[in-house]
PDB file of N, H, CA, C and O in Angstrom:
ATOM      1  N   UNK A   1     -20.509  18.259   5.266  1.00  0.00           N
ATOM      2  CA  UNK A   1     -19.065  18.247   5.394  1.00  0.00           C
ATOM      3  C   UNK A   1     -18.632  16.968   6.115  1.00  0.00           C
ATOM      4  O   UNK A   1     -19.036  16.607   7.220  1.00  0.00           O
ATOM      5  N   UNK A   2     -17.818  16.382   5.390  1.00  0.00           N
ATOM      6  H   UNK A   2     -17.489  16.675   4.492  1.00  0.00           H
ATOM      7  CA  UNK A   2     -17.206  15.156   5.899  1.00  0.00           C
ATOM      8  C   UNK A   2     -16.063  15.664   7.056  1.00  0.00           C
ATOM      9  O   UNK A   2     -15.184  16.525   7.011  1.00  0.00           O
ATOM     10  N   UNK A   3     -16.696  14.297   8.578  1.00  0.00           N
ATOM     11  H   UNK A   3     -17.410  13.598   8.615  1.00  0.00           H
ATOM     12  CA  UNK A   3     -16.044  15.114   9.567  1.00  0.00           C
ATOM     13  C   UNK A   3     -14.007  14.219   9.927  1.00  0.00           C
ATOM     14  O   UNK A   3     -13.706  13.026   9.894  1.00  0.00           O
ATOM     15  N   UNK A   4     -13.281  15.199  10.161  1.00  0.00           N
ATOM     16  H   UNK A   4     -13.525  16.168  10.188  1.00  0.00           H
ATOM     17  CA  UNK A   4     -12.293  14.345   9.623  1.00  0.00           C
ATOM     18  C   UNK A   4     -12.156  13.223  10.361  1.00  0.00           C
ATOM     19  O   UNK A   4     -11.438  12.542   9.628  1.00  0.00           O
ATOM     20  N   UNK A   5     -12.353  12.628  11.252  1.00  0.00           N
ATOM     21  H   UNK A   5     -12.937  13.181  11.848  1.00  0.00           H
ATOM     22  CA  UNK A   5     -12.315  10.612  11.750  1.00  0.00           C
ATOM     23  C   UNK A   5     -12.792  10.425  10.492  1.00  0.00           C
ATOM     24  O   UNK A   5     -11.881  10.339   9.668  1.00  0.00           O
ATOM     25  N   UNK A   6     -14.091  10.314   9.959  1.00  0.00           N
ATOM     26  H   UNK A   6     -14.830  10.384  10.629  1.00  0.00           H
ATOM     27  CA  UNK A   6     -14.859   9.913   8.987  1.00  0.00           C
ATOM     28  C   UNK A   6     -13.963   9.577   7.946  1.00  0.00           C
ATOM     29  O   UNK A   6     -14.055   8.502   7.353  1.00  0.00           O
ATOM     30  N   UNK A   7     -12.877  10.646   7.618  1.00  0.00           N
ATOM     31  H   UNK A   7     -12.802  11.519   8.100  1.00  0.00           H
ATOM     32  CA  UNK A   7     -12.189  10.844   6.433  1.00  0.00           C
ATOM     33  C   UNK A   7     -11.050   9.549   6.947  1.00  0.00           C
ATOM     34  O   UNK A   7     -10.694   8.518   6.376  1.00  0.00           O
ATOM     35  N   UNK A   8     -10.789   9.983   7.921  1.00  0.00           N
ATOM     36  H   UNK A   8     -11.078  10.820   8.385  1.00  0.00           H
ATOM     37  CA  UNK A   8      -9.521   8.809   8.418  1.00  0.00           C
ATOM     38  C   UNK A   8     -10.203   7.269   7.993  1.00  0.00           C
ATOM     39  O   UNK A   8      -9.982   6.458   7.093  1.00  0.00           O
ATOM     40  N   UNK A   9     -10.839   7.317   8.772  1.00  0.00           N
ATOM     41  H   UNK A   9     -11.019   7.975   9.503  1.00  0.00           H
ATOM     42  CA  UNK A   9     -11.635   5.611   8.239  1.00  0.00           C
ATOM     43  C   UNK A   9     -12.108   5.273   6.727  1.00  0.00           C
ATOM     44  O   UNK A   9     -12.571   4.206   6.325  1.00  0.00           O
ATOM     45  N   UNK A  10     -11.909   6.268   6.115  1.00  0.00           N
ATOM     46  H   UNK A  10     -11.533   7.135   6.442  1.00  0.00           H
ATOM     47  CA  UNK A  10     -12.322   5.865   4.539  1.00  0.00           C
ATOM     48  C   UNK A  10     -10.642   5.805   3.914  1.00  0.00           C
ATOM     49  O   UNK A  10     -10.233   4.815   3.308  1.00  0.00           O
ATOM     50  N   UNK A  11      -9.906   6.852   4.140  1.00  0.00           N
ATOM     51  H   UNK A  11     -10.239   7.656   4.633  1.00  0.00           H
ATOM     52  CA  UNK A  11      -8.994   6.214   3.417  1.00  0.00           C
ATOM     53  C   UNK A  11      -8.490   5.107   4.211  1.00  0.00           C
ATOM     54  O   UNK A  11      -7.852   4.481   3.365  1.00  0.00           O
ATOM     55  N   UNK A  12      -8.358   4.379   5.461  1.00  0.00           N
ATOM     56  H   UNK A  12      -8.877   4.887   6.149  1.00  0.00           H
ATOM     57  CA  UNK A  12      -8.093   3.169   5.701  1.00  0.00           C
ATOM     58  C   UNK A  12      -8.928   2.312   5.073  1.00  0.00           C
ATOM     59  O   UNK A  12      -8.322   1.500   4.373  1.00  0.00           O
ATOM     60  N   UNK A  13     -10.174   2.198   5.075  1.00  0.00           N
ATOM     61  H   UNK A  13     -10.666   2.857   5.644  1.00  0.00           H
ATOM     62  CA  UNK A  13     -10.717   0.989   4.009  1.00  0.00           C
ATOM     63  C   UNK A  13     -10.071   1.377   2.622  1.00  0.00           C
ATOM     64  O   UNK A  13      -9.901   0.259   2.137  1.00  0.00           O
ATOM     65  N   UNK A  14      -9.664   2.172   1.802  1.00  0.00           N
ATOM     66  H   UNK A  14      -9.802   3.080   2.196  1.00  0.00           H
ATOM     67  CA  UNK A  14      -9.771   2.760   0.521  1.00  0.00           C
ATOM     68  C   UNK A  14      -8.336   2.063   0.267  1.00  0.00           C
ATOM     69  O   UNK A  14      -8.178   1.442  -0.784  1.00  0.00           O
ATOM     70  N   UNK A  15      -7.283   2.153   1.213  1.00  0.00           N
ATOM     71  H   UNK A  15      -7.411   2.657   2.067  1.00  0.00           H
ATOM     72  CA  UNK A  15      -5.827   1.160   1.117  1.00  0.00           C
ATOM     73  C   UNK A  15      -5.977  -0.282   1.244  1.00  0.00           C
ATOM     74  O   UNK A  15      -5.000  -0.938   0.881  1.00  0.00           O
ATOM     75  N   UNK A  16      -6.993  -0.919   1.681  1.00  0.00           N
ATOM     76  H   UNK A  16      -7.786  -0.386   1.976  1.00  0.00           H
ATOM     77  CA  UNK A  16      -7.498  -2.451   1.531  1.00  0.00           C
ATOM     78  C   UNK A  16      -7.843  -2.737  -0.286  1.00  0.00           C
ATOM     79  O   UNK A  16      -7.748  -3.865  -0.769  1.00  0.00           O
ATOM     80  N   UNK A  17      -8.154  -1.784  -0.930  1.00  0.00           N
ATOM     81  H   UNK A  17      -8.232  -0.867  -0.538  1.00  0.00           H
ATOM     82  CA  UNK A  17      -8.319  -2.539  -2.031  1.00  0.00           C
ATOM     83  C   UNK A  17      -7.824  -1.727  -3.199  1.00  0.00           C
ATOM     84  O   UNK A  17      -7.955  -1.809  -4.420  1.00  0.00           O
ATOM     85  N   UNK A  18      -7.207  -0.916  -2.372  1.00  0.00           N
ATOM     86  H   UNK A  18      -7.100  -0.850  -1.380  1.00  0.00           H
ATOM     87  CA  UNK A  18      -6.051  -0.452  -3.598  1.00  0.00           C
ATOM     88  C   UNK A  18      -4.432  -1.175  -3.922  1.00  0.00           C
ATOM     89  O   UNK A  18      -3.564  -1.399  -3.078  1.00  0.00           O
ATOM     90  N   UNK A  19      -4.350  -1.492  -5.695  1.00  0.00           N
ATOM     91  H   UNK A  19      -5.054  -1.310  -6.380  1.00  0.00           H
ATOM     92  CA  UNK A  19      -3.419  -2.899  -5.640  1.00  0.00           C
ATOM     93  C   UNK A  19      -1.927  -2.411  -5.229  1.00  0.00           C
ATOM     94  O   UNK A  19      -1.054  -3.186  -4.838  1.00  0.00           O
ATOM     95  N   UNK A  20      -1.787  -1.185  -5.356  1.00  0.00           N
ATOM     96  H   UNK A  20      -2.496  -0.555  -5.674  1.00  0.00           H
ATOM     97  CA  UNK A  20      -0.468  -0.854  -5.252  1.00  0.00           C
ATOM     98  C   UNK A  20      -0.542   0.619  -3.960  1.00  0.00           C
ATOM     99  O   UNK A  20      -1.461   1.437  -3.998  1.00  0.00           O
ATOM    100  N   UNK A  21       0.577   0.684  -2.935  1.00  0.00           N
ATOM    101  H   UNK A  21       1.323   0.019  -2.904  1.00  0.00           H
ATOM    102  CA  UNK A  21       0.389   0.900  -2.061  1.00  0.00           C
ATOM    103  C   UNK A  21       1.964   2.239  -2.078  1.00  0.00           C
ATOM    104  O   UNK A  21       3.156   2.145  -2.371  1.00  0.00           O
ATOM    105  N   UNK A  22       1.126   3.281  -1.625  1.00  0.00           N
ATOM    106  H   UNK A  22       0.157   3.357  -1.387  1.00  0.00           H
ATOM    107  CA  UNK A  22       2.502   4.335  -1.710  1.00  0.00           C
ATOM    108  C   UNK A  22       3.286   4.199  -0.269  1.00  0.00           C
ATOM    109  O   UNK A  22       2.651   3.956   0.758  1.00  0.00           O
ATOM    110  N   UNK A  23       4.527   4.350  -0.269  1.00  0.00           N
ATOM    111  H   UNK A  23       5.043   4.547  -1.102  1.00  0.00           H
ATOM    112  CA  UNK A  23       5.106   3.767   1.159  1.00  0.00           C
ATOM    113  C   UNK A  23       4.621   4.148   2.499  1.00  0.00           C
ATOM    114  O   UNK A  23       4.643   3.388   3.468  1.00  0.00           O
ATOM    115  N   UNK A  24       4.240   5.198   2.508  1.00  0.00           N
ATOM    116  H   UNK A  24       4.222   5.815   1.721  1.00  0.00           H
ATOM    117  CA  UNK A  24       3.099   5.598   4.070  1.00  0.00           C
ATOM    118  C   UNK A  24       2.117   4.881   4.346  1.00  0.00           C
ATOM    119  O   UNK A  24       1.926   4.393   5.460  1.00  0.00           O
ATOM    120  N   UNK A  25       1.134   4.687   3.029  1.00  0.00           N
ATOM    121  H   UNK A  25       1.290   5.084   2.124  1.00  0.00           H
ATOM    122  CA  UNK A  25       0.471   3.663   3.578  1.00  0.00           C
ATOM    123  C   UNK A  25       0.383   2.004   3.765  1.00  0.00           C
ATOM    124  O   UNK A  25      -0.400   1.311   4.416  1.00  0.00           O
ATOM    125  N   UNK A  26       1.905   1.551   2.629  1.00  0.00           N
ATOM    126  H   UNK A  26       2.541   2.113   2.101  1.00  0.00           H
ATOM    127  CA  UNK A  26       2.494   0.168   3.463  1.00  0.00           C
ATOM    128  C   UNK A  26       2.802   0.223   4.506  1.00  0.00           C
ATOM    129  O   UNK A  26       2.590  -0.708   5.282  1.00  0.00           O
ATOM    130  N   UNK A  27       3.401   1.333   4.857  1.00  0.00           N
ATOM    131  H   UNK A  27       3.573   2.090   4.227  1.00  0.00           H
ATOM    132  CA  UNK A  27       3.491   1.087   6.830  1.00  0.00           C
ATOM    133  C   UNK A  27       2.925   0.494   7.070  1.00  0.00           C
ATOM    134  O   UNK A  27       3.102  -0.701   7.309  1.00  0.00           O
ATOM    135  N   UNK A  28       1.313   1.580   7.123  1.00  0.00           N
ATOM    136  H   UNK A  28       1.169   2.551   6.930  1.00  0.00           H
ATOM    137  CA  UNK A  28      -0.207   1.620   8.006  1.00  0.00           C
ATOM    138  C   UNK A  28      -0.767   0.385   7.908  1.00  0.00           C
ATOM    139  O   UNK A  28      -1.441  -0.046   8.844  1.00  0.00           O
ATOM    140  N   UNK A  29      -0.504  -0.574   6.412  1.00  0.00           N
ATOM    141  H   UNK A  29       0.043  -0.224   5.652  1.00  0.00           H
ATOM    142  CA  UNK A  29      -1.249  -1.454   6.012  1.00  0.00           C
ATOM    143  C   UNK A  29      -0.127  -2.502   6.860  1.00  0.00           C
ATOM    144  O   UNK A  29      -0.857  -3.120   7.636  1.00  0.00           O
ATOM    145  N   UNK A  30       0.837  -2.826   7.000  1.00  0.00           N
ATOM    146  H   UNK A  30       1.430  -2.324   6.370  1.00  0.00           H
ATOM    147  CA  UNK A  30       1.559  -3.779   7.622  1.00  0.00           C
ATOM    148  C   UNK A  30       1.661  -3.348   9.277  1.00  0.00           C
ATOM    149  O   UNK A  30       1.523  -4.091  10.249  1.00  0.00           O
ATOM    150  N   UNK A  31       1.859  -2.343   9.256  1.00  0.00           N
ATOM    151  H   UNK A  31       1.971  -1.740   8.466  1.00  0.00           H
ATOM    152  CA  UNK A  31       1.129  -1.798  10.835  1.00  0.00           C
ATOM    153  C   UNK A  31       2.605  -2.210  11.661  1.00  0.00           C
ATOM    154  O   UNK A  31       2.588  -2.893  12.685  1.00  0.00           O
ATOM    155  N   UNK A  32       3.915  -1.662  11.019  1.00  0.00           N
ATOM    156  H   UNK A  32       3.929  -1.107  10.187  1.00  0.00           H
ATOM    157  CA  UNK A  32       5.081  -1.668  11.305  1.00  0.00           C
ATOM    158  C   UNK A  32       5.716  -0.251  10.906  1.00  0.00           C
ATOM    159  O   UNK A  32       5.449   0.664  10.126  1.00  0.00           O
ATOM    160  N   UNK A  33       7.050  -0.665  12.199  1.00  0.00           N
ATOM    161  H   UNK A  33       7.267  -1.408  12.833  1.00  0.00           H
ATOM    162  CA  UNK A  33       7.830   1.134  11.764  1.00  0.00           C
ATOM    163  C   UNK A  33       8.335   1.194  10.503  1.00  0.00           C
ATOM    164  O   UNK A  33       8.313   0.282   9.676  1.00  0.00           O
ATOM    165  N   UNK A  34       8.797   2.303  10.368  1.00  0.00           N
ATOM    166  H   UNK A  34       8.815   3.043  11.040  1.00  0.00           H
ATOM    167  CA  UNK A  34       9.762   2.068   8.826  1.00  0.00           C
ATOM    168  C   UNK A  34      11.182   1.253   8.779  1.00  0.00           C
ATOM    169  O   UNK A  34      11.799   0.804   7.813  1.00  0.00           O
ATOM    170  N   UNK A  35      11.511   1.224  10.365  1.00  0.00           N
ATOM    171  H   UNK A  35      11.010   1.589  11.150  1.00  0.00           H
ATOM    172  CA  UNK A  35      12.776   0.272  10.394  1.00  0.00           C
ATOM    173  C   UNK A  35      12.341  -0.646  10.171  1.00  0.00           C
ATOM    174  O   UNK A  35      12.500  -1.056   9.021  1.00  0.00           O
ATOM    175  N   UNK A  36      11.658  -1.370  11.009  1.00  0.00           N
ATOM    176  H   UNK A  36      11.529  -1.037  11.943  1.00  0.00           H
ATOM    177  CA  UNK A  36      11.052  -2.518  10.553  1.00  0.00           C
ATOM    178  C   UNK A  36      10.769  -3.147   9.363  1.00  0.00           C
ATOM    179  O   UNK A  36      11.392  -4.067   8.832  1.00  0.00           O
ATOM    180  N   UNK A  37       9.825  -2.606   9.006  1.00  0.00           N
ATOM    181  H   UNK A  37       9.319  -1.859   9.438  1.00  0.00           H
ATOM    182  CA  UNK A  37       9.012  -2.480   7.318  1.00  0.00           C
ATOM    183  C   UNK A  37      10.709  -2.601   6.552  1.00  0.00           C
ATOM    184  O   UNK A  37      11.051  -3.656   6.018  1.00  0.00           O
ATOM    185  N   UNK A  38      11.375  -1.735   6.588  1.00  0.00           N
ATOM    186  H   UNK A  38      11.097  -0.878   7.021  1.00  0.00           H
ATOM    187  CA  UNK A  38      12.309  -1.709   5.629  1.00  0.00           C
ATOM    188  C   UNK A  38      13.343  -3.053   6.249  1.00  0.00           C
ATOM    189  O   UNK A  38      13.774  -3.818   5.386  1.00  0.00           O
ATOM    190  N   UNK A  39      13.552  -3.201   7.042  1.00  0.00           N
ATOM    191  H   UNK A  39      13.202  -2.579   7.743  1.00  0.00           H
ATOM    192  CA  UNK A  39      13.833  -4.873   7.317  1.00  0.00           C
ATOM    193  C   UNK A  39      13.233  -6.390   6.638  1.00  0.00           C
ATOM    194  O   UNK A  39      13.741  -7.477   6.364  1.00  0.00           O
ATOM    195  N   UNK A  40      12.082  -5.876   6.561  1.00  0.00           N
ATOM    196  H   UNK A  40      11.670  -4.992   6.784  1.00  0.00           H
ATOM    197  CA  UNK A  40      11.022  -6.774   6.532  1.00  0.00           C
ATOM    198  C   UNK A  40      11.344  -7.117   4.511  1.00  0.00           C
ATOM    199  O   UNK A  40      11.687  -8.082   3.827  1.00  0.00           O
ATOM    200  N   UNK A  41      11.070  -6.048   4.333  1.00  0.00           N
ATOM    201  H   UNK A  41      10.792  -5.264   4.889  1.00  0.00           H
ATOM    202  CA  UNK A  41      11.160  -5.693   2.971  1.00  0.00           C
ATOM    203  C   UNK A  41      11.990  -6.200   2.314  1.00  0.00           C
ATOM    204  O   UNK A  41      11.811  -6.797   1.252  1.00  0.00           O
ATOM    205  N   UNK A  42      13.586  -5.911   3.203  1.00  0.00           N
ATOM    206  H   UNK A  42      13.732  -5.426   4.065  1.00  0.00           H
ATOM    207  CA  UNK A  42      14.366  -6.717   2.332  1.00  0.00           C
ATOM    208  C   UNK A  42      15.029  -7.967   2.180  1.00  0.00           C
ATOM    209  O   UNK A  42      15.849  -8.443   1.396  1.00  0.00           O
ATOM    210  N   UNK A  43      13.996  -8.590   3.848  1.00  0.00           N
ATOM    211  H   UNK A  43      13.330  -8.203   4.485  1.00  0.00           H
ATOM    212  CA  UNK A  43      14.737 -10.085   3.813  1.00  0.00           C
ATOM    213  C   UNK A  43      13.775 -10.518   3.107  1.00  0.00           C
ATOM    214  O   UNK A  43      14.334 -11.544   2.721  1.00  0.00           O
ATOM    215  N   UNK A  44      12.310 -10.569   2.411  1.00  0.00           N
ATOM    216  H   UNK A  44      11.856  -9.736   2.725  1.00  0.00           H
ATOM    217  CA  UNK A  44      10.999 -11.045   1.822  1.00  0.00           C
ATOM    218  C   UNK A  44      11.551 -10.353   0.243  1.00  0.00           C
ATOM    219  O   UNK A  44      10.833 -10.794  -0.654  1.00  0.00           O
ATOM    220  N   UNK A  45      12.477  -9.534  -0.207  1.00  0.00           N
ATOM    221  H   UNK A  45      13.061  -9.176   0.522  1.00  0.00           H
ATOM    222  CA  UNK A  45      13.132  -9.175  -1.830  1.00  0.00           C
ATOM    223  C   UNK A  45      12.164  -8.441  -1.967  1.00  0.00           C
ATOM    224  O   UNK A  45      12.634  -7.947  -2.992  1.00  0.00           O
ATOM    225  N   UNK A  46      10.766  -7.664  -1.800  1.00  0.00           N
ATOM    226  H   UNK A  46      10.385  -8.065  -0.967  1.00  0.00           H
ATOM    227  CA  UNK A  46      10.218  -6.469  -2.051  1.00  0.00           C
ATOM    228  C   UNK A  46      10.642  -5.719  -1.882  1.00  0.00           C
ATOM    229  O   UNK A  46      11.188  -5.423  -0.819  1.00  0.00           O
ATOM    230  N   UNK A  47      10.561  -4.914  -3.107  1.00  0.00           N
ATOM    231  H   UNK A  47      10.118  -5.154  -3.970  1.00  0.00           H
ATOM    232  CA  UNK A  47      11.159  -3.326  -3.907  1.00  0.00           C
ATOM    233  C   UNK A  47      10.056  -2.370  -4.346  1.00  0.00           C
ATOM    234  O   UNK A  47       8.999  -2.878  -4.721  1.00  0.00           O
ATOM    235  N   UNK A  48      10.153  -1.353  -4.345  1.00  0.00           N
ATOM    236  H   UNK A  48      11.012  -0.941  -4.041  1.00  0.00           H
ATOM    237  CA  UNK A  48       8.794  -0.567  -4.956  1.00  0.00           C
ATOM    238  C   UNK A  48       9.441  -0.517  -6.006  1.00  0.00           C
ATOM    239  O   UNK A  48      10.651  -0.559  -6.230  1.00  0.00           O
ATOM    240  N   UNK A  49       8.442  -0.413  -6.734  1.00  0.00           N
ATOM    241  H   UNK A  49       7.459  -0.379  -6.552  1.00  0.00           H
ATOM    242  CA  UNK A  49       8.166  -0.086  -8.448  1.00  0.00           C
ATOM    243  C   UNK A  49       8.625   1.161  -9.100  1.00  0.00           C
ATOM    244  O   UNK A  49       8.507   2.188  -8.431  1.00  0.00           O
ATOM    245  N   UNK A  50       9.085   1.242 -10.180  1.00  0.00           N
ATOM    246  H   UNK A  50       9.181   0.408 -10.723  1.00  0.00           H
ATOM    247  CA  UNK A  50       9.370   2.150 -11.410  1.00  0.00           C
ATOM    248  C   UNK A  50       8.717   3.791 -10.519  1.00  0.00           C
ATOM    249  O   UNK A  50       9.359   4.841 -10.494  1.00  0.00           O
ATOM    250  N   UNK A  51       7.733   3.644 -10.065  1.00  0.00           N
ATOM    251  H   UNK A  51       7.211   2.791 -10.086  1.00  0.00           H
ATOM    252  CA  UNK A  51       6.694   4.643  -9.435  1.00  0.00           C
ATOM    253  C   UNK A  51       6.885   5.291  -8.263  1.00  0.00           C
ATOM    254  O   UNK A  51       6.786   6.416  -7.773  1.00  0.00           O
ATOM    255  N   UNK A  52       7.250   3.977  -7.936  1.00  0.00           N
ATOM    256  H   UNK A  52       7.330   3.064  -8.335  1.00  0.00           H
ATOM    257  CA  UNK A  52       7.686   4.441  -6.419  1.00  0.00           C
ATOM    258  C   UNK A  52       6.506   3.593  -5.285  1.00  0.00           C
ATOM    259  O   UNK A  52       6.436   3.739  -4.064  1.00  0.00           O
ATOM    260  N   UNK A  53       5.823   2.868  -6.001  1.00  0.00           N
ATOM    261  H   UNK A  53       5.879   2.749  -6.993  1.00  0.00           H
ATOM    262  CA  UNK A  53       5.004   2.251  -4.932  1.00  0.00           C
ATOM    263  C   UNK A  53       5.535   0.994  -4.580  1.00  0.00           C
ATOM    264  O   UNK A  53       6.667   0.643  -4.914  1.00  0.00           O
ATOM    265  N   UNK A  54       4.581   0.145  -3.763  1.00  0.00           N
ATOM    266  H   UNK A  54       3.661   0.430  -3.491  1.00  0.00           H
ATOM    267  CA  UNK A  54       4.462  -0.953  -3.180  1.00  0.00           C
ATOM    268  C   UNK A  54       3.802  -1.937  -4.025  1.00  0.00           C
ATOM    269  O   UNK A  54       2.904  -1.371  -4.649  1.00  0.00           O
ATOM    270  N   UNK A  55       3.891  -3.482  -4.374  1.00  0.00           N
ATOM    271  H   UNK A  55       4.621  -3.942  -3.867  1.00  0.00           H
ATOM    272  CA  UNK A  55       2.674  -4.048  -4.220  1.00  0.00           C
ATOM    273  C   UNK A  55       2.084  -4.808  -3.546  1.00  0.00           C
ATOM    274  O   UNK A  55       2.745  -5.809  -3.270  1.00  0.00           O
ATOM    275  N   UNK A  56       0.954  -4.771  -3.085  1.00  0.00           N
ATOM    276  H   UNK A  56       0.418  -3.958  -3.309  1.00  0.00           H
ATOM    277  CA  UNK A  56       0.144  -5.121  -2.047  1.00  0.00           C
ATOM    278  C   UNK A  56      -0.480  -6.654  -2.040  1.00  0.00           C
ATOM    279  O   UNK A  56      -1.071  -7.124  -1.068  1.00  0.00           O
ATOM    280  N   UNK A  57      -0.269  -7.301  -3.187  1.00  0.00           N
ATOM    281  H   UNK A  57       0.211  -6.919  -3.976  1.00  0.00           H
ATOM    282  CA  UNK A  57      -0.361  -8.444  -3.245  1.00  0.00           C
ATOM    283  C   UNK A  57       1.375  -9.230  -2.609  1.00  0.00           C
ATOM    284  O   UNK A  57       1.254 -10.273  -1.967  1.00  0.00           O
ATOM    285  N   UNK A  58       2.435  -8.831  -2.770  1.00  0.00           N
ATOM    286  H   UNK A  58       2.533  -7.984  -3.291  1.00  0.00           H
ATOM    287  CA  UNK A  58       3.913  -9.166  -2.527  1.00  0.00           C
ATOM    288  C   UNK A  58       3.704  -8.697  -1.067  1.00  0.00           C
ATOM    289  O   UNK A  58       3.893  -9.769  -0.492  1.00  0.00           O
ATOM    290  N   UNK A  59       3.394  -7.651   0.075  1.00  0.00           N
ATOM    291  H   UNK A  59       3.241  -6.780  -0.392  1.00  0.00           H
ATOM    292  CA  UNK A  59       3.278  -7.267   1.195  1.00  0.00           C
ATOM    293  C   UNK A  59       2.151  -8.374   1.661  1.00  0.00           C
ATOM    294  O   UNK A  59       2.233  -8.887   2.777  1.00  0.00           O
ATOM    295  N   UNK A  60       1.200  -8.680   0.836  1.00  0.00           N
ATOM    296  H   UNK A  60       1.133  -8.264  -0.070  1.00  0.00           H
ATOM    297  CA  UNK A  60       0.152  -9.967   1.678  1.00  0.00           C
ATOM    298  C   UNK A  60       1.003 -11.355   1.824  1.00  0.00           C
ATOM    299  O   UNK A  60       1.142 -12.275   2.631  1.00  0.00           O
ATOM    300  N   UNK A  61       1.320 -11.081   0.985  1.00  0.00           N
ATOM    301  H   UNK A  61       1.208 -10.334   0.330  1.00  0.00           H
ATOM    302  CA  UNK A  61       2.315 -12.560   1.311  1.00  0.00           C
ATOM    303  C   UNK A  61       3.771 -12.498   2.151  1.00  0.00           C
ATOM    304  O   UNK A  61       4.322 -13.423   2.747  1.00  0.00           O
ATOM    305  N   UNK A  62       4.202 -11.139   2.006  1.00  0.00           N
ATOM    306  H   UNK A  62       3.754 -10.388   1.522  1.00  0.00           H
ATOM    307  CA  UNK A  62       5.512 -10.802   3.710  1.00  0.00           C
ATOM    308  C   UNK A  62       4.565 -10.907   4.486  1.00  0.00           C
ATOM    309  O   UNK A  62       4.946 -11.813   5.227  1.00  0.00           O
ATOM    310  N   UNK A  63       3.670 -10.627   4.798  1.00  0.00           N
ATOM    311  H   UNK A  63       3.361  -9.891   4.196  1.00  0.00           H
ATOM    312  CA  UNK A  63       2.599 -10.881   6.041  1.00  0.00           C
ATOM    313  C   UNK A  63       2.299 -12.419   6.377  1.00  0.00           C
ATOM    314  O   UNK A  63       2.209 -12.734   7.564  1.00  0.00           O
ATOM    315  N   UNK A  64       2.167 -13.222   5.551  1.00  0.00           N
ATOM    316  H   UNK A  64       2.241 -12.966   4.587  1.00  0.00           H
ATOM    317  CA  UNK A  64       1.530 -14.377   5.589  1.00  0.00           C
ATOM    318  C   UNK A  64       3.047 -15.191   5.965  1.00  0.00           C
ATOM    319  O   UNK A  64       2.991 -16.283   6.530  1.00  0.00           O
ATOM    320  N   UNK A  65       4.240 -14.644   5.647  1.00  0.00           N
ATOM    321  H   UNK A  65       4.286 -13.757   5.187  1.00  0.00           H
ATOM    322  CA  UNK A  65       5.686 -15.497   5.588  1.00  0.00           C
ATOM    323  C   UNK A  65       5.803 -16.022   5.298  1.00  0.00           C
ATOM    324  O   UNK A  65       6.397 -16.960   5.829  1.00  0.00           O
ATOM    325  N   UNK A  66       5.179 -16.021   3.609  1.00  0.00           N
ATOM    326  H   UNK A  66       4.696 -15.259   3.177  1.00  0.00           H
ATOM    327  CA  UNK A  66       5.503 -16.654   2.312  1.00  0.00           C
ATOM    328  C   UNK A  66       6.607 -16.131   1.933  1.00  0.00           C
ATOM    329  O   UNK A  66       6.921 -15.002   2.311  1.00  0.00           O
ATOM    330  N   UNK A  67       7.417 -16.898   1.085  1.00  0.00           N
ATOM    331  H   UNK A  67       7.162 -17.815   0.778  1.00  0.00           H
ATOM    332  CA  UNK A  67       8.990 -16.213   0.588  1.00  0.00           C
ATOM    333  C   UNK A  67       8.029 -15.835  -1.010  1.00  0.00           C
ATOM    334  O   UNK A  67       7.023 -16.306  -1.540  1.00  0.00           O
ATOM    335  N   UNK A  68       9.055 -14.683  -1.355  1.00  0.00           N
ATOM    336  H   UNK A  68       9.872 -14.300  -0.925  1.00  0.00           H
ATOM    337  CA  UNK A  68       7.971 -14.635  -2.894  1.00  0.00           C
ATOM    338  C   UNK A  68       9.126 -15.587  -3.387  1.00  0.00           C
ATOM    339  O   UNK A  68       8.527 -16.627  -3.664  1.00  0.00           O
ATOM    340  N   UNK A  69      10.621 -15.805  -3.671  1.00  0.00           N
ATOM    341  H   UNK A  69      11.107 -14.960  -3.446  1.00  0.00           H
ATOM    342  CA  UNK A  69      11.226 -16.346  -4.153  1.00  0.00           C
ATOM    343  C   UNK A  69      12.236 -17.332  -3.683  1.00  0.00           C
ATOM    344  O   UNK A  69      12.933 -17.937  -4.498  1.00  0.00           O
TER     345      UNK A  69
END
C-alpha cells in the first residue's frame, strides 16, 4: 500500500511533465495564491483552454517573464 506522502510526492513529480495543467495544480506548479496566479495570468494573456486547463509551456515562460505576446 502506497503510503500517502509517497502519493503526495508522485503526483508533484507527475505535474512536472504533464503538458497541460488543471488549475489546482498551476497554483502548486507556480507556487502562488489564486489571487495572485490570476493576476499573473492576466497581465502575461494566459487563458485556459476549451477544457478548462492550463498550458504549462505558456506558465514556464510567466515564470521566466517572458511576454508570450
Amino acid at each position: 500500500m502506497i503510503k500517502r506522502d509517497d502519493l503526495i510526492t508522485m503526483r508533484a513529480i507527475a505535474i512536472c511533465f504533464k503538458p497541460f495543467l488543471k488549475p489546482e495544480e498551476a497554483l502548486i506548479y507556480c507556487n502562488l495564491g489564486r489571487t495572485q496566479f490570476t493576476k499573473k495570468c492576466e497581465e502575461y494573456c494566459i487563458y485556459k483552454n476549451s477544457s478548462g486547463y492550463y498550458k504549462k509551456e505558456e506558465l514556464d515562460k510567466m515564470l521566466s517573464g517572458e511576454k508570450l505576446r
